[in-house]
N, C-alpha and C positions, 0 to 999 in steps of 0.2 A: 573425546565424547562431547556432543552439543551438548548446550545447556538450554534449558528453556525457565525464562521468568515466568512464576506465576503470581500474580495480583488479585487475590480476594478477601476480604474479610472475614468469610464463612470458613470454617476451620474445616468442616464437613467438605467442601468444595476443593478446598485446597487439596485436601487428602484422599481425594476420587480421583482430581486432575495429576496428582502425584503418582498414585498407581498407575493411571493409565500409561502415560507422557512416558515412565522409567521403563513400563513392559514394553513398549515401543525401542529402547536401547537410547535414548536422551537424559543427562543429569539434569534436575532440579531443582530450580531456587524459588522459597517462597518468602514473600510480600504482605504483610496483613492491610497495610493503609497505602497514600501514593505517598507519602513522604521517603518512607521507606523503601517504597516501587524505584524512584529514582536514585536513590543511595547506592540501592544495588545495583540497577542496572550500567551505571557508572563505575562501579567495584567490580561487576564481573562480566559485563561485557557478553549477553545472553545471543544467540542465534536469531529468537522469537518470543514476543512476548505475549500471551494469554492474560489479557487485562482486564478488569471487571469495571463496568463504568459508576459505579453510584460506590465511594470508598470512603472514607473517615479521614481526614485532616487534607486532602489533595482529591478530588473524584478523576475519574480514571480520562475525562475528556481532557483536565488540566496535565495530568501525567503524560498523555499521549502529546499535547503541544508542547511540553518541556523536552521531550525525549526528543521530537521533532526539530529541535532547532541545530541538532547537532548531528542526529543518526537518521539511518533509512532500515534503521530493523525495524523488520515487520510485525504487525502487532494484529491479533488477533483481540477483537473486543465482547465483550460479556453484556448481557442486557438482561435484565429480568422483566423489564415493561414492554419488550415485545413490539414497541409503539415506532409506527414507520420514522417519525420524527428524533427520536435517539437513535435510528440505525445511520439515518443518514446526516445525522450530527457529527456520528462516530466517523465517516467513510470522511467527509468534508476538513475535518481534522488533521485525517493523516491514519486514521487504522485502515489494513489492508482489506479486512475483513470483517463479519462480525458474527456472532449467535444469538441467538435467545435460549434462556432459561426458562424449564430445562431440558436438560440437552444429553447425548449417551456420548460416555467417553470415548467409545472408538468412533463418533465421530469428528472426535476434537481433534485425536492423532491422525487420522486423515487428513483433515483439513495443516495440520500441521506439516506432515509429509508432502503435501502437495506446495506448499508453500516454498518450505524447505528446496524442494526438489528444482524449483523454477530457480532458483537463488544459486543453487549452484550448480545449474545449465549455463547460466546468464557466466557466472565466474568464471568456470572451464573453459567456455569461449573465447580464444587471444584472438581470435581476427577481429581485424579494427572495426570500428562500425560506427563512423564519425558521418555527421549531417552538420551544414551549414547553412546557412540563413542570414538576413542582413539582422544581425539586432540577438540571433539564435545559433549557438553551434551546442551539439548531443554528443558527446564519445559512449557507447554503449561498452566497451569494452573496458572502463574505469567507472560507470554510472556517473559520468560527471556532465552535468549542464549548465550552461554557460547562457547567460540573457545579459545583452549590452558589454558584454566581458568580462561581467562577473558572476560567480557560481552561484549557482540559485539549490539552495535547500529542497528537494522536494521527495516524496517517497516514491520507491522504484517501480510503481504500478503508473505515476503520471510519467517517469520516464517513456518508459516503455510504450504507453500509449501514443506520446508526443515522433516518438521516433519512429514506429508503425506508422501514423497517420505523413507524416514528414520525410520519410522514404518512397513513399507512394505519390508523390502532389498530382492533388488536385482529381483523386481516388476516391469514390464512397464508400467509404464501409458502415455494414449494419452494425446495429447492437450486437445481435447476438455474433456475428465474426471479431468483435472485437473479444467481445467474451471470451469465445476459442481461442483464438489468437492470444490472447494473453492472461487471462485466467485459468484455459484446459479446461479439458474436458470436465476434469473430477470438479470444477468448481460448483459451491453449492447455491449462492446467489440468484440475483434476478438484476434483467437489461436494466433496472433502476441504478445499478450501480455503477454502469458506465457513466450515465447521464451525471452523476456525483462527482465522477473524476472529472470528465472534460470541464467540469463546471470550475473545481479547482485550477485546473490549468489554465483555460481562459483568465482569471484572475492572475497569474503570475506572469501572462505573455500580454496583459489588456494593454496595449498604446506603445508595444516595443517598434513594430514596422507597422511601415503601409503596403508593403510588399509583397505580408503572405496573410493568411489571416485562418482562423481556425471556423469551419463554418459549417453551422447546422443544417442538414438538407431533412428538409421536414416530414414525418413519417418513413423515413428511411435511416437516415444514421450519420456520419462526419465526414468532414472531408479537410484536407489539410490544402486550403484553397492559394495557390501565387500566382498573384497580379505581376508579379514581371519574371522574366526568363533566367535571373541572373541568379541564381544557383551555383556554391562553390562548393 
């Protein structure tokens, strides 16, 4: 049985997101502060984590970059202020997702199943699904990314994005095809959050080549742009 981390302080919340999360057929572990958030998620090694961002001794942004320096579980994040600039604080960190408070529990296990569900599509997949680049190689098939030859840390929504736009050179794709394409259909978001991931990715790929470059084609959407033909 999956486990799902839950992180909130509200005892009340806990014990909604507990009901729901267990009718669903997932175990649960809960969290009251983030000190605690990461103790356990290090002790038990959770599927998904449902993370509340404003928390007592660690707030839930510091939780998600600790969690980040080691793991790509996915984290779904909690917001009660609603405020575009917490959402995409959250997204830019490293959560896959996010809500506002408040929110009805079926559709937090939604959002969780859908999650879930892309995770172990991605696993069950043994065909290879390796891309190379000068400065860039992607194995989709281990989620392992590689910049200048060494692994780079990142969560499995900028893989995925990187390798989409990176299989395709020098392809447009819109917002919302990227959305399909890798959030599905069920996702409950807005094209803002594309523009949050490439935003992180730019940042981890900034000055690696001059060869390919990731580039914004303006009112339309990305394109994974190479200046030279050499592709391995």
């Amino acid at each position: 049985m999956e486990k799902i981390l839950i992180v909130d302080d509200d005892e009340n919340i806990c014990e909604l997101l507990k009901l729901y999360i267990e009718r669903s057929g997932y175990e649960t572990i809960i969290a009251k502060d983030g000190i605690e958030a990461v103790k356990k998620f290090n002790e038990t090694k959770p599927a998904l984590i449902v993370l509340d961002l404003m928390l007592p001794g660690m707030d839930g942004i510091e939780v998600c970059k600790e969690i980040r320096k080691t793991s790509d579980c996915p984290i779904i994040m909690l917001t009660a202020k609603g405020e575009i600039f917490d959402k995409v604080l959250g997204l830019e960190i490293g959560a896959d997702d996010y809500m506002v408070k408040p929110f009805e529990g079926k559709e937090v296990t939604a959002r969780i199943k859908a999650i879930l569900r892309r995770t172990h599509k991605n696993q069950e997949n043994t065909d290879p699904k390796v891309i190379n680049y000068d400065g860039l190689s992607l194995d989709m098939s281990t989620y392992e990314m590689k910049v200048r030859g060494k692994v780079m840390n990142a969560p499995p929504k900028e893989k995925e994005i990187i390798y989409l736009l990176a299989s395709h050179p020098n392809q447009v794709f819109t917002r919302d095809q990227l959305l399909d394409k890798i959030w599905g259909f069920d996702y409950f978001g807005d094209s803002r959050t594309v523009d949050v991931h490439i935003k992180r990715i730019r940042k981890k790929l900034e000055g690696v080549s001059d060869q390919w470059e990731l580039k914004t084609v303006w009112g339309v959407g990305y394109r994974f742009e190479v200046k030279s033909d050499e592709q391995s």
